[in-house]
gemmi code that builds the backbone of each chain (N, CA, C; Angstrom):
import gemmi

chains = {
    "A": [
        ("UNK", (32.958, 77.181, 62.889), (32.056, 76.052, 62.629), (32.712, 75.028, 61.715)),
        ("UNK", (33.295, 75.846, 60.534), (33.981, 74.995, 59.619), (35.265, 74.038, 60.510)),
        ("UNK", (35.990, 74.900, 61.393), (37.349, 74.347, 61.586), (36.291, 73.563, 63.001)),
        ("UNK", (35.576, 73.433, 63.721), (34.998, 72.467, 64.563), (34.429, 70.723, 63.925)),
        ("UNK", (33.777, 71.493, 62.267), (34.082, 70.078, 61.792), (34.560, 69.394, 61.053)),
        ("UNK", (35.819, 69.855, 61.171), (36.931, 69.516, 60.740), (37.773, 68.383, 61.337)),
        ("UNK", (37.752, 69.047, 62.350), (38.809, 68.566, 63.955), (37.521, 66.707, 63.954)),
        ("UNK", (36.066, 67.526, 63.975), (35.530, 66.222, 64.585), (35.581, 65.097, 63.290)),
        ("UNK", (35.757, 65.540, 61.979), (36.295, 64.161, 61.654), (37.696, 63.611, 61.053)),
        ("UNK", (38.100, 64.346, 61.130), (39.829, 64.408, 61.405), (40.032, 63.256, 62.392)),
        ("UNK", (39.734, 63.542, 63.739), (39.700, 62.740, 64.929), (38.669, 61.585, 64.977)),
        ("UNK", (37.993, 61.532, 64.268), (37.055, 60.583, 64.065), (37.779, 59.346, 63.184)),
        ("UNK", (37.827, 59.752, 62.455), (38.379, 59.063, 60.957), (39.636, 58.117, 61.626)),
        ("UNK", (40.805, 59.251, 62.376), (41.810, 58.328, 63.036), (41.446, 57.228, 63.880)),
        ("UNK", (40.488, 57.609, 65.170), (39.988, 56.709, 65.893), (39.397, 55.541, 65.628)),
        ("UNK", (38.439, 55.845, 64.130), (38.013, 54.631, 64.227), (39.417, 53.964, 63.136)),
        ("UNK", (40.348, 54.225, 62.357), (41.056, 53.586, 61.613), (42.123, 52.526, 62.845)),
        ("UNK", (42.220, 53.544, 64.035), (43.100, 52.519, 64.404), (42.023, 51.113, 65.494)),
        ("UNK", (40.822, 52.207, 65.713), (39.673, 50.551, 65.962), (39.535, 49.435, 65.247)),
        ("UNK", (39.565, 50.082, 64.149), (39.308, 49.176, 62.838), (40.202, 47.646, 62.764)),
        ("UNK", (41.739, 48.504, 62.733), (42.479, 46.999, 62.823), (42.891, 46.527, 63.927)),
        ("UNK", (42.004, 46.571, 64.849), (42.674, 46.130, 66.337), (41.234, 45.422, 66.651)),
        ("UNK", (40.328, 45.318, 65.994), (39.333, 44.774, 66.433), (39.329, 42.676, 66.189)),
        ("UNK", (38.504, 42.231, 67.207), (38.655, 41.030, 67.244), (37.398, 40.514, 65.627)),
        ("UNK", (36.545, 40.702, 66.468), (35.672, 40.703, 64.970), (35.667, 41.225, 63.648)),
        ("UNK", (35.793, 40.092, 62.781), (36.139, 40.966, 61.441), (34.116, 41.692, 61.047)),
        ("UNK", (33.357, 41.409, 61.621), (31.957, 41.772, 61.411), (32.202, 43.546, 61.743)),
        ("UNK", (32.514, 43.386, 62.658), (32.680, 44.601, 63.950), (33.373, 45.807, 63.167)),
        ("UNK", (34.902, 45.158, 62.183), (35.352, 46.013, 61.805), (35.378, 46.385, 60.091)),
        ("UNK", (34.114, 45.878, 59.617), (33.706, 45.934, 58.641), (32.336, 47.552, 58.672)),
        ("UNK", (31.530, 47.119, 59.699), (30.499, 47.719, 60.132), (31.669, 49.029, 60.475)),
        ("UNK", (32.198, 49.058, 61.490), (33.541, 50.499, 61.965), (33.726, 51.175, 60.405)),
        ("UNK", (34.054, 50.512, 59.450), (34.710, 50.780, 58.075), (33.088, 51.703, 57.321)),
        ("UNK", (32.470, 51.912, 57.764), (31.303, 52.461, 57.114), (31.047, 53.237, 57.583)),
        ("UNK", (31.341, 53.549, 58.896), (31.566, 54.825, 59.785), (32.842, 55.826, 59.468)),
        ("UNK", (33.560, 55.185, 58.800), (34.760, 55.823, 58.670), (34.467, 55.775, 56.952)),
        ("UNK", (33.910, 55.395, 56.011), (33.712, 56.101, 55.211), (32.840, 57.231, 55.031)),
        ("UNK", (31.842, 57.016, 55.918), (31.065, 58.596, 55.955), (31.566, 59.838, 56.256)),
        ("UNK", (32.435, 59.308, 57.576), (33.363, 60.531, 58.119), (33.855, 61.101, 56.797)),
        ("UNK", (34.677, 60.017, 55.894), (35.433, 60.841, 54.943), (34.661, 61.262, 53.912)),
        ("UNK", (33.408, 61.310, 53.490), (32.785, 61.837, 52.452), (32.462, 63.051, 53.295)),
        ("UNK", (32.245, 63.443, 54.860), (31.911, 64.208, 54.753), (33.574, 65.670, 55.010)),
        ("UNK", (34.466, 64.645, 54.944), (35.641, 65.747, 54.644), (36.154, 66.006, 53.430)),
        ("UNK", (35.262, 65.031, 52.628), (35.351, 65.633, 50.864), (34.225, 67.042, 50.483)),
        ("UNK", (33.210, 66.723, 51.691), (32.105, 67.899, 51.135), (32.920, 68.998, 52.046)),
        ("UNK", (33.870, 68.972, 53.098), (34.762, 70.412, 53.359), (35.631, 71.240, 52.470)),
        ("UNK", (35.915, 70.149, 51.286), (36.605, 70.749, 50.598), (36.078, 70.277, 49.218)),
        ("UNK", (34.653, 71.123, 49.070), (34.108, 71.246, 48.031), (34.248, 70.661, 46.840)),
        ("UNK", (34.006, 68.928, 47.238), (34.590, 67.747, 45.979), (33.246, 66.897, 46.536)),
        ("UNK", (32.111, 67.416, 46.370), (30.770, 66.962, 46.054), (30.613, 65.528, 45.434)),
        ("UNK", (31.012, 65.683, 44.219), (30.824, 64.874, 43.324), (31.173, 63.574, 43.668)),
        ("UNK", (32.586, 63.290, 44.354), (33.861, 62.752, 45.292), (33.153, 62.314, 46.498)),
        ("UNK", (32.264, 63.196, 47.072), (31.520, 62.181, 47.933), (30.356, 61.409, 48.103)),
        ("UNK", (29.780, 61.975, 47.117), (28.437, 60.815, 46.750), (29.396, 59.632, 45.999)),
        ("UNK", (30.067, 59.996, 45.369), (31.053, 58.416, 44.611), (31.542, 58.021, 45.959)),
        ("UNK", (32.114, 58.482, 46.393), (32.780, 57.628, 47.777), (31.394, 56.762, 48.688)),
        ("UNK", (30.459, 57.463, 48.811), (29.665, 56.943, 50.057), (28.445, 55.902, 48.954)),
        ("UNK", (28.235, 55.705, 47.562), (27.619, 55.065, 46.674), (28.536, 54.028, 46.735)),
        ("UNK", (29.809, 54.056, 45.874), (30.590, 52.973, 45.645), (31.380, 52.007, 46.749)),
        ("UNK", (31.903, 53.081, 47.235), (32.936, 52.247, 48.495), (31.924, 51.853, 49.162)),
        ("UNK", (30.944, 52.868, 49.602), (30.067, 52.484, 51.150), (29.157, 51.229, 50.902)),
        ("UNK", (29.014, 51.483, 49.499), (27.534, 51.056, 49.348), (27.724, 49.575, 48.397)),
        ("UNK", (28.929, 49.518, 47.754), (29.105, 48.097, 47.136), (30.282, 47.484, 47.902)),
        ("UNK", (31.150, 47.810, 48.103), (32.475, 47.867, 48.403), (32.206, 46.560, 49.436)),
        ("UNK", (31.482, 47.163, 50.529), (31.637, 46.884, 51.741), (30.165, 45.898, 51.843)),
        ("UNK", (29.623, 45.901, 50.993), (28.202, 44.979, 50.822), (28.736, 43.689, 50.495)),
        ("UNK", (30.242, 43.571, 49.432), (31.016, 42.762, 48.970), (31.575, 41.848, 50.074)),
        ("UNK", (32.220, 43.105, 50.786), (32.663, 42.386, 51.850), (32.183, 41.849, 52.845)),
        ("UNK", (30.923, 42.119, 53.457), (29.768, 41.507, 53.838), (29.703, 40.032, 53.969)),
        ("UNK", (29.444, 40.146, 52.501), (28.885, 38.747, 52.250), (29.788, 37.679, 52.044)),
        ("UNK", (31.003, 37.942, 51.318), (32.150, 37.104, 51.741), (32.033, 36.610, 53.320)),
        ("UNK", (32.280, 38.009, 53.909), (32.748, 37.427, 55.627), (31.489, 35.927, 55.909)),
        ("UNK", (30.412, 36.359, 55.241), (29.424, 35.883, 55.957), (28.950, 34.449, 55.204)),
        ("UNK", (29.692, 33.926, 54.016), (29.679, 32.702, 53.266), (31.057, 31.993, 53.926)),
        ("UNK", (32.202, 32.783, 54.455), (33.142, 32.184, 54.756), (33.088, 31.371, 56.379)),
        ("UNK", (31.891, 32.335, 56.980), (31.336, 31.856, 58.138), (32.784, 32.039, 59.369)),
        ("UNK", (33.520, 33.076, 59.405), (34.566, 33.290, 60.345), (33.698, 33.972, 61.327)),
        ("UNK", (34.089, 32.816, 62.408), (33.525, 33.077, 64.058), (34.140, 34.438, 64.769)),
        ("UNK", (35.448, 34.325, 64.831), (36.459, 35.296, 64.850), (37.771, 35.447, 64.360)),
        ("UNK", (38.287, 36.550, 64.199), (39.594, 36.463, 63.929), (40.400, 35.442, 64.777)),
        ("UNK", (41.495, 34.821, 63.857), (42.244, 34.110, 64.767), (43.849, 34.699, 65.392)),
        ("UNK", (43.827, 34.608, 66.298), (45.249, 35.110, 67.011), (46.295, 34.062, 66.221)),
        ("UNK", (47.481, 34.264, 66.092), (48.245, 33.313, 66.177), (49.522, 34.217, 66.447)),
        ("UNK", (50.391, 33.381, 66.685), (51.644, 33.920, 67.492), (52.398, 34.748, 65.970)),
        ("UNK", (53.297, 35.911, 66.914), (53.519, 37.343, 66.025), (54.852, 36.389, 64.911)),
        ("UNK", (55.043, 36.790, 63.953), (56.052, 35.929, 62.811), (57.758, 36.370, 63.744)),
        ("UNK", (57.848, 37.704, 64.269), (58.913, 38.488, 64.762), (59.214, 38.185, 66.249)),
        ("UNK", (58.930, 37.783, 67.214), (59.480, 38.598, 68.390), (59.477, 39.462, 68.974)),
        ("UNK", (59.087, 40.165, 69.675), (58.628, 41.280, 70.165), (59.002, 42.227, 68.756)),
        ("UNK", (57.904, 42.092, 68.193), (57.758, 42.540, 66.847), (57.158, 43.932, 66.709)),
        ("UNK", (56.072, 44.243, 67.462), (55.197, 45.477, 67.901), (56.488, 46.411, 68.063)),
        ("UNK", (57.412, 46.660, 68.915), (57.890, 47.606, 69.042), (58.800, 47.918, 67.843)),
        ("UNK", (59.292, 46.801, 67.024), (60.053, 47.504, 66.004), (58.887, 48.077, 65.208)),
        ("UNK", (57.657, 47.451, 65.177), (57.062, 48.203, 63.772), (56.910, 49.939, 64.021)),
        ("UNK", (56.638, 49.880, 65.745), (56.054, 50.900, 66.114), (57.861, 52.254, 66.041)),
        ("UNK", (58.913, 51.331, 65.596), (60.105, 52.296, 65.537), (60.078, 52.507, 64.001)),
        ("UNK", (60.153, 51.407, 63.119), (59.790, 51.902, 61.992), (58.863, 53.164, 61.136)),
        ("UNK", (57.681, 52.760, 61.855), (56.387, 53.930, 61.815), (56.571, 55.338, 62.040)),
        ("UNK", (57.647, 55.419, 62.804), (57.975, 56.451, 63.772), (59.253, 57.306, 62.639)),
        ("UNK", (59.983, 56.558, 62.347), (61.232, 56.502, 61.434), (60.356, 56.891, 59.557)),
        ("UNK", (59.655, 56.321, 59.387), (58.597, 56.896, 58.224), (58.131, 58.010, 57.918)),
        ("UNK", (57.985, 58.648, 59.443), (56.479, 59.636, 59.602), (57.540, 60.812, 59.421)),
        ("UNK", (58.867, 60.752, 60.351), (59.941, 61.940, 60.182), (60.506, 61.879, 58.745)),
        ("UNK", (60.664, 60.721, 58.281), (61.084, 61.034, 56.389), (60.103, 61.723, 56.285)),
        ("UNK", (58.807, 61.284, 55.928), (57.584, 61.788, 55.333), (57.579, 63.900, 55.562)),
        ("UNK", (58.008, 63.988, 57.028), (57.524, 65.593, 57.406), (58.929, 65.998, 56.769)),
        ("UNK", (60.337, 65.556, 57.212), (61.608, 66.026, 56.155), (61.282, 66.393, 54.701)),
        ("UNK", (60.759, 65.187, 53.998), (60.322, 65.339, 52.616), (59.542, 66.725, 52.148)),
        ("UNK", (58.692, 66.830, 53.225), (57.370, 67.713, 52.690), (58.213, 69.203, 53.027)),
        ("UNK", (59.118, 69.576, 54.261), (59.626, 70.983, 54.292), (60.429, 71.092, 53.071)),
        ("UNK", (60.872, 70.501, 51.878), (61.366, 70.005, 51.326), (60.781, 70.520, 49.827)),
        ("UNK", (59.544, 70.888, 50.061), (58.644, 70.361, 48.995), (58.005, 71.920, 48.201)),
        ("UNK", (58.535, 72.156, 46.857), (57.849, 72.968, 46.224), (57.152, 72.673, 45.073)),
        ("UNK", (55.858, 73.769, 45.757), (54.983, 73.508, 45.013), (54.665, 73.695, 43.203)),
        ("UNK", (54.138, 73.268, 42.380), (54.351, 73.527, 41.288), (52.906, 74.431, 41.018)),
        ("UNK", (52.742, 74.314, 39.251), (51.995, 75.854, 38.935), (50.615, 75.572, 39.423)),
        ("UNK", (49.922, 76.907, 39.912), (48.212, 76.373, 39.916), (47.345, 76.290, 39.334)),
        ("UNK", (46.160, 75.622, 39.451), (45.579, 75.367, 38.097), (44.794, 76.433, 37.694)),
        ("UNK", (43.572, 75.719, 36.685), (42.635, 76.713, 36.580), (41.760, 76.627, 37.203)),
        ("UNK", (41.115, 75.227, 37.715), (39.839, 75.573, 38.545), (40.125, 76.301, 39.861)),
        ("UNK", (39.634, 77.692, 40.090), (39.723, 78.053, 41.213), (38.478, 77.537, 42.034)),
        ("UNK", (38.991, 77.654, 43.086), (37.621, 77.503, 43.959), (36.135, 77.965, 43.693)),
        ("UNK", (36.305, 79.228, 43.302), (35.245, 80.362, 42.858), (34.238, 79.184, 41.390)),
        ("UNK", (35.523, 78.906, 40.388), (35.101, 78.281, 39.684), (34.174, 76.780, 39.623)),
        ("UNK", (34.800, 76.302, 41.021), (34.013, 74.554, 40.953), (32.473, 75.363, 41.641)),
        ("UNK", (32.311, 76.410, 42.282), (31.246, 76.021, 42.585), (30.076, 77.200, 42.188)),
        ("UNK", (31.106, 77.834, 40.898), (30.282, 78.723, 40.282), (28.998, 77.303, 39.137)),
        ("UNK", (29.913, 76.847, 38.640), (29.491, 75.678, 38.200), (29.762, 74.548, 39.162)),
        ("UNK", (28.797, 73.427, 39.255), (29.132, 72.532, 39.849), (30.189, 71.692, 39.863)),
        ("UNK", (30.663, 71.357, 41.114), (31.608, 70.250, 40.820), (31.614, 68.718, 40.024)),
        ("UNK", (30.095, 68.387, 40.147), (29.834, 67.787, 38.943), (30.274, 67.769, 37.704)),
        ("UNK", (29.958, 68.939, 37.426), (29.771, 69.493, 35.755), (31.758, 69.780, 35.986)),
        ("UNK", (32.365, 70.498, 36.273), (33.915, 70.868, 36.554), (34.398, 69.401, 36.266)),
        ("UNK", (34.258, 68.594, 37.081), (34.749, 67.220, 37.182), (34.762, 66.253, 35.641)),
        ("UNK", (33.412, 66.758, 35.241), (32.359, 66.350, 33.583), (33.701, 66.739, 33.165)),
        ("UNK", (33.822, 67.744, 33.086), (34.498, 68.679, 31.910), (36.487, 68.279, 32.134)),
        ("UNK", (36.589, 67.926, 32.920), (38.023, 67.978, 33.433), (37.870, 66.673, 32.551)),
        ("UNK", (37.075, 65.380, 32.967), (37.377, 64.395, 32.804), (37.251, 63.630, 31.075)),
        ("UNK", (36.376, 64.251, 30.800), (35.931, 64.054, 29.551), (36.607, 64.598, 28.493)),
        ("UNK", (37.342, 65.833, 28.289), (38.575, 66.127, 27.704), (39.994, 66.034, 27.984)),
        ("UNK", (40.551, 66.120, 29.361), (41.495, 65.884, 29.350), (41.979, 64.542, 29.629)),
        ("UNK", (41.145, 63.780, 29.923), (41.865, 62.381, 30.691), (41.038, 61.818, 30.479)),
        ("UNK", (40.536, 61.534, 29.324), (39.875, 60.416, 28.789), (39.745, 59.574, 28.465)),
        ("UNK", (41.764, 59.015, 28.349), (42.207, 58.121, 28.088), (42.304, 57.523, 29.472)),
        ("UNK", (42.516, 57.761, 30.632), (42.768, 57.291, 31.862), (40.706, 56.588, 31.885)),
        ("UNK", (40.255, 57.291, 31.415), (38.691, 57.314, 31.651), (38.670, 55.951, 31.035)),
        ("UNK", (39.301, 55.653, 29.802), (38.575, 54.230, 29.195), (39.178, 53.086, 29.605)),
        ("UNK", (40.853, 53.794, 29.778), (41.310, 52.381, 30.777), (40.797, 52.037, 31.963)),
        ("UNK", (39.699, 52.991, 32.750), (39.431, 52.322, 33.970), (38.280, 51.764, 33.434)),
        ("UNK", (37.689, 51.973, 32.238), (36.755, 51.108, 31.852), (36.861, 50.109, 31.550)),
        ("UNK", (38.018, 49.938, 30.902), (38.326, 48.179, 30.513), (39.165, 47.817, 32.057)),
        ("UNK", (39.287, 48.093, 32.797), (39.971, 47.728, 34.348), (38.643, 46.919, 34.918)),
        ("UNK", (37.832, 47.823, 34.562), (36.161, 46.811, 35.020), (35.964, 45.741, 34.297)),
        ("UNK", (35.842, 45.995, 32.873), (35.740, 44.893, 31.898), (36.660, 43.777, 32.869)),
        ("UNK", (37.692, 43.789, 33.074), (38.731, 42.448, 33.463), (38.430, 42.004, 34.685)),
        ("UNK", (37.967, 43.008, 35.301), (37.150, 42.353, 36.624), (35.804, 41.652, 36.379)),
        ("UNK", (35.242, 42.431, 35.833), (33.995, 41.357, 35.529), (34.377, 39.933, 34.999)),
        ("UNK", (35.184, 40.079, 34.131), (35.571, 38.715, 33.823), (36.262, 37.350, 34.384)),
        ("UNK", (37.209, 38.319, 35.273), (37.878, 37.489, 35.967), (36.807, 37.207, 37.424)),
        ("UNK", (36.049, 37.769, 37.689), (34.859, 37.132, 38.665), (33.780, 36.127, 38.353)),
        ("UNK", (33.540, 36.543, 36.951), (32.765, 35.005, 36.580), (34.093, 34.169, 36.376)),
        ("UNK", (35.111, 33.949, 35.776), (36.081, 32.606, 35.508), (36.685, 32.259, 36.998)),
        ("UNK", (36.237, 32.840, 38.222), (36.540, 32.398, 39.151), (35.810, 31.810, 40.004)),
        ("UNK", (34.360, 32.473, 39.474), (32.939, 31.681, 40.431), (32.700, 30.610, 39.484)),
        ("UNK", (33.431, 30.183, 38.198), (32.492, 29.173, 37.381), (32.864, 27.894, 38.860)),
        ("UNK", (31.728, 27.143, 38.621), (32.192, 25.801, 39.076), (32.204, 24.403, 37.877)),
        ("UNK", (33.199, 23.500, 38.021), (33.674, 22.643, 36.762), (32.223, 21.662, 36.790)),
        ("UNK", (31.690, 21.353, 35.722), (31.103, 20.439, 35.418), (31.644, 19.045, 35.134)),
        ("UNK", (30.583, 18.114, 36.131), (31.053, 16.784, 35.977), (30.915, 16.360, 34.626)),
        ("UNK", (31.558, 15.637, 34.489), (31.332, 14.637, 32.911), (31.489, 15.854, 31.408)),
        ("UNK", (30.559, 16.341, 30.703), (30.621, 16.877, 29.619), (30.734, 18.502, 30.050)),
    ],
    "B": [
        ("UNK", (40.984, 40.830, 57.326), (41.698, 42.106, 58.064), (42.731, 42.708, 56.978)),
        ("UNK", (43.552, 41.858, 56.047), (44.606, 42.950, 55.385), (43.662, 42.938, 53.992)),
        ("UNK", (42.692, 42.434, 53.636), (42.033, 43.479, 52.562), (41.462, 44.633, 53.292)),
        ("UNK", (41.163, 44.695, 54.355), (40.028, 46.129, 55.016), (41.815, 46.737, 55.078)),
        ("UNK", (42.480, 46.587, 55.294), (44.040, 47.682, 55.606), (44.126, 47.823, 54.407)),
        ("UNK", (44.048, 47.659, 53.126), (44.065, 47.931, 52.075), (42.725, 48.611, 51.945)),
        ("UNK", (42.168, 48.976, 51.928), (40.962, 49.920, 51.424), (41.039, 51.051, 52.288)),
        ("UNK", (41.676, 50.615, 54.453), (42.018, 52.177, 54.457), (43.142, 52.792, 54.159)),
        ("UNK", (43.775, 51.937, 53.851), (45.314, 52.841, 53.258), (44.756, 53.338, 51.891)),
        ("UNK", (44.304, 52.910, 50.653), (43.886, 53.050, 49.696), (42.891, 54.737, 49.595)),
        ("UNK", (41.887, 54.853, 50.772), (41.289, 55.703, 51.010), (42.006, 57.049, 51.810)),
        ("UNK", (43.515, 56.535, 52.165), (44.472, 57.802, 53.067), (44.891, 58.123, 52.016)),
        ("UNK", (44.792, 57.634, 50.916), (46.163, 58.463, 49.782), (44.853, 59.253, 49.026)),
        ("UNK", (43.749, 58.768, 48.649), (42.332, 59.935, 48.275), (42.419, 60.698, 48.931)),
        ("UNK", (42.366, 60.725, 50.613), (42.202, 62.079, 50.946), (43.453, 63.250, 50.906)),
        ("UNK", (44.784, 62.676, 50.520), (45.523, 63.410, 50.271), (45.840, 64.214, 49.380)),
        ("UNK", (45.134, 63.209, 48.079), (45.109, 63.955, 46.765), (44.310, 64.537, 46.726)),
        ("UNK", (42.836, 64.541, 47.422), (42.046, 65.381, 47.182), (42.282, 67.008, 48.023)),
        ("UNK", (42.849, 66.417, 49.180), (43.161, 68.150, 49.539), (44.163, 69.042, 49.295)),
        ("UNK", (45.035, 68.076, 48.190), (46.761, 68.884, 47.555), (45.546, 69.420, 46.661)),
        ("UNK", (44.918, 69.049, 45.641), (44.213, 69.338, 44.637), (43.452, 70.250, 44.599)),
        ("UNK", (42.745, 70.449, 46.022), (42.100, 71.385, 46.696), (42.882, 72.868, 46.946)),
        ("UNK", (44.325, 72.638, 47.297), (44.915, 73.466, 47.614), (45.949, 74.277, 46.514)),
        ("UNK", (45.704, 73.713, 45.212), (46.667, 73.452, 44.029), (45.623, 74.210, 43.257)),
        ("UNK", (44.233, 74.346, 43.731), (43.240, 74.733, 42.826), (43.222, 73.936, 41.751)),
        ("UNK", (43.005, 72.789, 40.884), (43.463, 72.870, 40.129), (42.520, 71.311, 40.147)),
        ("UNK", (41.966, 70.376, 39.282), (41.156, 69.086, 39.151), (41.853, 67.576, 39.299)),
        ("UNK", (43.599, 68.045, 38.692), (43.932, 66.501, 38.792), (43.595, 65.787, 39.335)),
        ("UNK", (43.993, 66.024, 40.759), (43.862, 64.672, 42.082), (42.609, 64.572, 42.507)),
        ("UNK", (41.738, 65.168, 42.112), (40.842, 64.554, 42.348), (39.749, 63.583, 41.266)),
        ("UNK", (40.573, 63.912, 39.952), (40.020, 63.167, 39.030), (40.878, 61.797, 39.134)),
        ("UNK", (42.565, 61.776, 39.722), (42.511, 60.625, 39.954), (41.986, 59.536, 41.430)),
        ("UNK", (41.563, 60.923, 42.246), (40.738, 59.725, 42.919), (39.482, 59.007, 42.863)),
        ("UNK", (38.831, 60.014, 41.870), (38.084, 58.857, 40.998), (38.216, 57.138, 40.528)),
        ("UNK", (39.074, 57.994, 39.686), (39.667, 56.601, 39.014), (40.847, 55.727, 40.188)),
        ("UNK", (40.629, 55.709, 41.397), (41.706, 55.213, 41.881), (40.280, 54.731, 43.448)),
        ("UNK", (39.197, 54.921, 43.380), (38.106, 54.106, 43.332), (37.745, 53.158, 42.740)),
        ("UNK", (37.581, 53.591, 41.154), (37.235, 52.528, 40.458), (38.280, 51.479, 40.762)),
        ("UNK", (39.599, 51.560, 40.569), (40.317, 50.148, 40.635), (40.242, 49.689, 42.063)),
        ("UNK", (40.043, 50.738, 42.901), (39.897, 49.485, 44.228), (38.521, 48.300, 44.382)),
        ("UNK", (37.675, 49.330, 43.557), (36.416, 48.423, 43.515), (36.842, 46.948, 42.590)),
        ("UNK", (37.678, 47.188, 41.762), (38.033, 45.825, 40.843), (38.858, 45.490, 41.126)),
        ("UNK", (39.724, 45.887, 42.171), (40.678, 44.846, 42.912), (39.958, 43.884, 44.411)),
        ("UNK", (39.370, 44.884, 44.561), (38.211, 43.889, 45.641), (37.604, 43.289, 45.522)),
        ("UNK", (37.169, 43.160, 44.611), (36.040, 42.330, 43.743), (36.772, 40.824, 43.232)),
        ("UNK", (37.987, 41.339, 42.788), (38.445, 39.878, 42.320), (39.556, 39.359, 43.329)),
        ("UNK", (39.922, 39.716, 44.717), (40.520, 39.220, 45.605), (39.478, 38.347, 46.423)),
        ("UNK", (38.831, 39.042, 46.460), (37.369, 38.580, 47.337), (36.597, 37.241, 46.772)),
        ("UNK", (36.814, 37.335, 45.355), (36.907, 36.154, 44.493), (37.722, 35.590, 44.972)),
        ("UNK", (38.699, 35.169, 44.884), (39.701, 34.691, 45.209), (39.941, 34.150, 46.131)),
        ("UNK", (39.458, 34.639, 47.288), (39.182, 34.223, 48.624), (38.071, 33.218, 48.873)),
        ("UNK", (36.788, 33.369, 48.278), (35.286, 32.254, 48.235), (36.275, 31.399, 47.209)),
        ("UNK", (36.946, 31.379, 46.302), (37.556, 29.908, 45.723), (38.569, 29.056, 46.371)),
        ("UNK", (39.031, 29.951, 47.494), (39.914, 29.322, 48.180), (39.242, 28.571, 49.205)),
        ("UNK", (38.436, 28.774, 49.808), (37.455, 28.691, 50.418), (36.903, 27.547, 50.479)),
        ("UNK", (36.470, 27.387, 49.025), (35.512, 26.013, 48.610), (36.343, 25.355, 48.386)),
        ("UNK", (37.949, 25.175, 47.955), (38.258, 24.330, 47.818), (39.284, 23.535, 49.500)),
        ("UNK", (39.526, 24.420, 50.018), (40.361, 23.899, 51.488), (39.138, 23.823, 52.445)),
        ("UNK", (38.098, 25.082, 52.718), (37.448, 24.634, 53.675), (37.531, 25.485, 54.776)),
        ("UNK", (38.931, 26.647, 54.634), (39.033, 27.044, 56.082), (40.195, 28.394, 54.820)),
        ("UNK", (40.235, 29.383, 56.143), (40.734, 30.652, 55.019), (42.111, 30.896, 55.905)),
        ("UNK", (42.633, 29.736, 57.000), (43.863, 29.895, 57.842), (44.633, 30.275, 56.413)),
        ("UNK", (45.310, 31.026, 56.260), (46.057, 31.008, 55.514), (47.317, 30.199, 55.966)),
        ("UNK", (47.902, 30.115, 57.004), (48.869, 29.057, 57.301), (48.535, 27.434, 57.254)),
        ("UNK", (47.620, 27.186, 56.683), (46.685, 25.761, 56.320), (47.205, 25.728, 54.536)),
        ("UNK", (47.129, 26.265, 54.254), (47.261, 26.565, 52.764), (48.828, 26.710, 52.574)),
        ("UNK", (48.922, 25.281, 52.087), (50.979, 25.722, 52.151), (51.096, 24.929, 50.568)),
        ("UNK", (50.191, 23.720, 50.239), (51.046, 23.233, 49.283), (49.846, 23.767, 47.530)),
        ("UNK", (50.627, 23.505, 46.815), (50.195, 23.963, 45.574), (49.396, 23.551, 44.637)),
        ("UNK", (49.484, 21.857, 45.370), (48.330, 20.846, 44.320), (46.668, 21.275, 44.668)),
        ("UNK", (46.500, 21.986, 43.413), (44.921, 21.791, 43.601), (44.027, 20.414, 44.340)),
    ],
}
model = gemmi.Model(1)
for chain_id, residues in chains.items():
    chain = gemmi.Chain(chain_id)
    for i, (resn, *xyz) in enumerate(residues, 1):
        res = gemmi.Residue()
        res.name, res.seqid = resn, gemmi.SeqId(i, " ")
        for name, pos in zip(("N", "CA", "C"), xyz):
            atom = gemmi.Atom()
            atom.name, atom.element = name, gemmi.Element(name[0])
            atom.pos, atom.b_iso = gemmi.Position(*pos), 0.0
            res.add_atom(atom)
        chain.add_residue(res)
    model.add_chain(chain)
structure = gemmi.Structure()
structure.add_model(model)
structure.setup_entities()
């Protein structure tokens, strides 16, 4: 059951990623992009990171893409526009490149030892919640990563109002 | 289109860390995909900005329309 839905969003997730950027409508592949974040929250709840997917399907799903929304829809784009490729039969080198990536990438990984394991065992995130595991991971050990992403917001907030101000005439 | 390729590339490297992390037993990667949410949300946020100012001031988001530098 587990490894059936696995496969279905494994295969899901790909399908719609490569719909996604091949689509003519940027509406079309905004809406696709919300389908494919659900898929992946629900391959965070396969591997018991709970917490990871209500943040994923709240934040990404739920502001992220509300953001992007409304841009598309103040910018008023009818459709994507075609315009001729920068390369020359350009598609096939990318598609040799891609190809040339993917074999580094699998070289690299036979390649690859693993280092020590931790403490949360499995047993552990869901003896206690992954919530509370996550609480506890985050709040003592990396707390400093915790406040810099807090001031990472701070600078966004800021830099979104000094970019929506509009200049006043005269005074 | 290349901010949405940026949010799913952004979202292929979460699910990677989250299932090394998974498999590592162990919280890192998935505490940094937390935090590696949060900055996409504040990098989207102020590109996307960026984009409605460009916007209002040319009129059109061709990016090949947009060549010279004078406000």
């Amino acid at each position: 059951m587990v490894q059936f839905l696995f496969f279905y969003f494994a295969i899901a997730v790909i399908g719609l990623g490569l719909t996604i950027v091949n689509s003519r409508n940027p509406v079309h592949g905004v809406l696709l992009m919300l389908v494919l974040f659900f898929h992946m929250a629900g391959l965070y709840l396969l591997l018991n990171a709970e917490f990871l997917a209500a943040v994923q399907v709240i934040v990404y799903a739920g502001a992220i893409l509300v953001l992007y929304l409304f841009v598309l829809f103040l910018v008023t784009l009818r459709e994507e526009v075609r315009i001729s490729p920068f390369i020359e039969k350009g598609y096939w080198l990318g598609f040799v490149i891609a190809i040339a990536m993917f074999v580094t990438f699998i070289k690299g990984i036979q390649n690859f030892t693993l280092g020590t394991h931790g403490i949360y065992t499995i047993e552990t995130i869901q003896q206690l919640t992954h919530t509370k595991a996550m609480g506890k991971a985050i709040y003592t050990t990396y707390i400093l990563p915790f406040e810099v992403a807090g001031l990472i917001l701070l600078v966004a907030v800021i830099g979104g109002i000094a970019l929506a101000k509009r200049e006043r005439k005269g005074a | 289109m290349m901010l949405l390729s940026i949010e799913l590339m952004l979202n292929s490297v979460n699910l990677n860390l989250a299932a090394i992390s998974h498999y590592m037993e162990d919280l890192r990667g998935q505490v940094l995909v937390f935090f590696i949410i949060a900055v996409a949300a504040a990098e989207a946020a102020i590109g996307l900005g960026i984009v409605v100012t460009l916007f209002r001031h040319r009129n059109s988001i061709h990016t090949d329309k947009i060549v010279s530098l004078k406000g």
